[in-house]
C-alpha positions in Angstrom: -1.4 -7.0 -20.8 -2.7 -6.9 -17.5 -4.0 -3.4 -15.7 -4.0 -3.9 -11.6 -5.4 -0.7 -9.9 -4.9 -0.3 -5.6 -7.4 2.2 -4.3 -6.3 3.8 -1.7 -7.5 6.1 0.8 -5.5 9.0 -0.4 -4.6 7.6 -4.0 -5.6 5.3 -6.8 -2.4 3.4 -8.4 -2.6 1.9 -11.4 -0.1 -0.6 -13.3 0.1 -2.7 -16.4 1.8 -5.7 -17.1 3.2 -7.7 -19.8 3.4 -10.4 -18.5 5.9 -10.1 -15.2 7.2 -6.8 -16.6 5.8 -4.0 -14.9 5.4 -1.8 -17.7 4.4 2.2 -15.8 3.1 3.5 -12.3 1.1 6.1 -12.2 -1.5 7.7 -9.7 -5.0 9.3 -9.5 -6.3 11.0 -6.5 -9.0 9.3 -4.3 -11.9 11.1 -4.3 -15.5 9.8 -3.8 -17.3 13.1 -5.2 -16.2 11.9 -8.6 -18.6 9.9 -10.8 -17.4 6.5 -12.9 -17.2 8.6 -16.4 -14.9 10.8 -14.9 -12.6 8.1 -13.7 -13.1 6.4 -17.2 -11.3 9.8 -19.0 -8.7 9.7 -16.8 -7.8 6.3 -16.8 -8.0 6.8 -20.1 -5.6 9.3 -20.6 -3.2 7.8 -18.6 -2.9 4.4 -20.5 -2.9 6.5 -23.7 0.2 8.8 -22.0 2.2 5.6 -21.5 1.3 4.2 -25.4 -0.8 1.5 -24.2 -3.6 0.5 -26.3 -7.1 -0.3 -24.7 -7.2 -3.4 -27.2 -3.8 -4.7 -25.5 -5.8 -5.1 -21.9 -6.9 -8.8 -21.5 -7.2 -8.6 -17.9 -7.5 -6.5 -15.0 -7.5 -7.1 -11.3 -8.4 -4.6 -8.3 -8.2 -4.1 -4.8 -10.0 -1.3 -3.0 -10.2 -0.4 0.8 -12.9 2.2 -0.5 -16.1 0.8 -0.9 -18.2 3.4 -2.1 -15.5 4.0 -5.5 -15.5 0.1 -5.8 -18.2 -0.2 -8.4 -17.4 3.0 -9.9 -13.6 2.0 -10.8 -14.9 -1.5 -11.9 -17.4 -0.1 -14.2 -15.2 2.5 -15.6 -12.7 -0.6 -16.8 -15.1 -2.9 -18.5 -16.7 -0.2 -20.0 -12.7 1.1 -21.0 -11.8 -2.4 -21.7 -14.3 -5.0 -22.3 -12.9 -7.4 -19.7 -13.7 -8.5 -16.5 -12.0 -7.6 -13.5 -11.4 -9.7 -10.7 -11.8 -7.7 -7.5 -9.9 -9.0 -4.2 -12.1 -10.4 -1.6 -13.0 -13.1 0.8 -13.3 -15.5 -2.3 -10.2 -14.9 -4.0 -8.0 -17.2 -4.4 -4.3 -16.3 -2.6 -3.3 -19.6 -1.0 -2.4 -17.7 2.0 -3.6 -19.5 5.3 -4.1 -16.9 7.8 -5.0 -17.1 11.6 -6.7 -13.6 11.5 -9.7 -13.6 13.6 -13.0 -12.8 10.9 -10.6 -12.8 7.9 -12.7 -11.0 5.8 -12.5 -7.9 7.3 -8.9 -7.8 6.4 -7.8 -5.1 4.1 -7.6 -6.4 0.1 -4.8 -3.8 0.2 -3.0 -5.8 3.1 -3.4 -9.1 1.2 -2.1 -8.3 -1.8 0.9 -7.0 -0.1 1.2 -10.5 1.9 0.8 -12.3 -1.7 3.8 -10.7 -3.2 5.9 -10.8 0.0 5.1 -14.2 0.3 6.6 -14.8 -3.0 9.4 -12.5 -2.9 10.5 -12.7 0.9 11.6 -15.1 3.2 9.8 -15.7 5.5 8.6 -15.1 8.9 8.2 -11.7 7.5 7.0 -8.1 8.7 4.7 -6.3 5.9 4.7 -2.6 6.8 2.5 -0.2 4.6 3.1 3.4 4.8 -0.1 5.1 3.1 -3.1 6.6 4.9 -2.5 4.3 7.9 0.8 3.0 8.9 0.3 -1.0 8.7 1.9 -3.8 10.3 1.2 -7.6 9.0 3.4 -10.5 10.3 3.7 -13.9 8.3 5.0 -16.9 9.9 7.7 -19.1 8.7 5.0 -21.3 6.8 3.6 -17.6 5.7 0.7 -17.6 7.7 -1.1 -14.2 8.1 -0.6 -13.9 12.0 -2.2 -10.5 12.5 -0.6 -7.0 13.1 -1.1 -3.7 13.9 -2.6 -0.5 12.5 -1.3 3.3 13.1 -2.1 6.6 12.3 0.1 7.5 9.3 2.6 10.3 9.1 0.3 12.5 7.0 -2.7 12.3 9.2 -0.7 12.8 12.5 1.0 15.7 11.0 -2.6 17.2 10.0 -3.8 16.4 13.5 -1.1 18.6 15.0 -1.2 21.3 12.8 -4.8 21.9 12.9 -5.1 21.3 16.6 -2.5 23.3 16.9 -2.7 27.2 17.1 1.0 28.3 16.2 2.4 25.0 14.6 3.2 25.9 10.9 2.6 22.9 7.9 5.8 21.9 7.1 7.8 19.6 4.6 8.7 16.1 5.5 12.3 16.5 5.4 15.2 14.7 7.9 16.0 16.8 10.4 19.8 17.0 11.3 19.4 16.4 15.3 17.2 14.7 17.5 17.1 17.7 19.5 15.7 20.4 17.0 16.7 24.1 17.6 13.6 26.0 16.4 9.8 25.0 15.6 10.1 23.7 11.9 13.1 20.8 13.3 11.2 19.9 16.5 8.4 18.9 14.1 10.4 17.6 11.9 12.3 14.9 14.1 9.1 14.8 16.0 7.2 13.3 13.3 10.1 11.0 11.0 12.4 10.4 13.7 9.6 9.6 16.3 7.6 7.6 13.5 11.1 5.8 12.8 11.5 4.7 16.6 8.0 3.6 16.6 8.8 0.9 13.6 11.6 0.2 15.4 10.0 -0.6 18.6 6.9 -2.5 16.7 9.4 -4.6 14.5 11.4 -5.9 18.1 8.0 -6.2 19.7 6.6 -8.6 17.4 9.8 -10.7 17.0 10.0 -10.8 20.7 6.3 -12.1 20.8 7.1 -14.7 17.7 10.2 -15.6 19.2 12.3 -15.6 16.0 13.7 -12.7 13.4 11.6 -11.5 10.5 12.2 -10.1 7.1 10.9 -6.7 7.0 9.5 -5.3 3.6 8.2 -2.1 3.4 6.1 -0.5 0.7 3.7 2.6 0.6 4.3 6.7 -0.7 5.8 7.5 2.9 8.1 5.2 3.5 11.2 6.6 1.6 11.3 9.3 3.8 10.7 7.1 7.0 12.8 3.5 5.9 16.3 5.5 6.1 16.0 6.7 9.6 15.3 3.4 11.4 18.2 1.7 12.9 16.4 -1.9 11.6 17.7 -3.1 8.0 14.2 -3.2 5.7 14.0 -4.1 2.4 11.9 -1.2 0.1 9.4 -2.5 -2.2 7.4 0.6 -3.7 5.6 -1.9 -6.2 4.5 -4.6 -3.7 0.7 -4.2 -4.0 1.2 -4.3 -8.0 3.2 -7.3 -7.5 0.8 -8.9 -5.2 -2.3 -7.5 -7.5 -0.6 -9.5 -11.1 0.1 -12.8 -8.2 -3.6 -13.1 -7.3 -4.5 -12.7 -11.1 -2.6 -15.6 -12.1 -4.1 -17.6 -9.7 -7.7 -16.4 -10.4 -7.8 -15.8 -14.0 -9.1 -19.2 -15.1 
């Protein structure tokens, strides 16, 4: 079995594999304070929840777009497991080409992502990632990482407002029923999900205008169930992509 872990700004997600069988998802929160025995316990637990047995693990592979948990999470699985993991990097075999001006800067999240849409997509092809940021990546027919674009996401721009705010109330992410919202709570609400729907919209014809040709669009990331429905442009919904891309890379890097 394989165990493939995304950190995330706001979560960790974790999956194991048998083989191309996805076998759970489950999360754990992000957060730096905690030491790499405490993310040992839970991960731990969570592998013992879903009846997996630490023996069974005979690889694992991990992305991170947190350095400063990085070593922590990769400690906390040899120690758990006894293997190896192979962390996503500038060295990591994808055999995606990419365009992207100092490539290594790019997000191990956003290549993983690219991986398994590569695979699983035709391409040209739109990545979008709704997490912490809203993400944009664009392959090109011969699934070349072009570039993109990156966004606040819905759950930062909705803190912003709120806590910049002095009468704007926290409020559920739920579709409003109108554009036009009759009270506070609706005018927020079609603000945020309607107005982040129009903006995918927008991006997705911007970047087919500038690559001259239709994409694919594949979206992936906590937020985008809420978000996906309300755009007017057909995108496929892929909650496992970074797994997906995560077990990929593994293949191709295990030997």
């Amino acid at each position: 079995m394989i165990l493939a872990l995304d950190i995330g700004n706001t979560n960790i997600t974790i999956g194991v594999y048998d083989q191309t069988k996805l076998l759970f998802v489950s999360r754990m929160a992000t957060d730096c304070s905690r030491m790499e025995d405490q993310y040992a316990i839970e991960l731990r637990d969570i592998l013992d929840m879903y009846g997996i047995s630490l023996g069974d693990i005979e690889g694992a592979v991990i992305s991170s777009v947190v350095p400063p948990l990085t070593n922590y999470i990769l400690r906390a699985v040899r120690r758990l497991t006894k293997v190896n993991p192979i962390c996503v990097g500038p060295d990591t075999k994808t055999n995606l080409k990419t365009s992207i001006k100092n490539p290594e800067t790019t997000g191990a999240d956003l290549v993983a992502g690219c991986v398994a849409a590569a695979e699983m997509f035709d391409a040209p092809c739109i990545v979008l990632d709704m997490g912490t940021a809203t993400t944009f990546v664009v392959l090109s027919r011969d699934k070349t990482m072009l570039g993109g674009a990156i966004i606040p996401g819905v759950g930062i721009s909705m803190d912003a407002l709120t806590r910049r705010t002095a009468q704007l109330p926290s409020i559920s992410l739920e579709a409003p029923e109108n554009v036009i919202g009759k009270n506070t709570v609706d005018c927020m609400r079609s603000g945020i999900l309607l107005g982040t729907a129009c903006m995918i919209d927008g991006m997705i014809e911007r970047m087919e205008e500038e690559l001259g040709e239709k994409c694919e669009v594949v979206a992936t990331g906590g937020l985008s169930p809420e978000i996906i429905p309300l755009c007017r442009r057909s995108i496929h919904f892929c909650d496992t992509l970074l797994l997906e891309g995560l077990r990929i890379i593994y293949e191709k890097n295990k030997e």
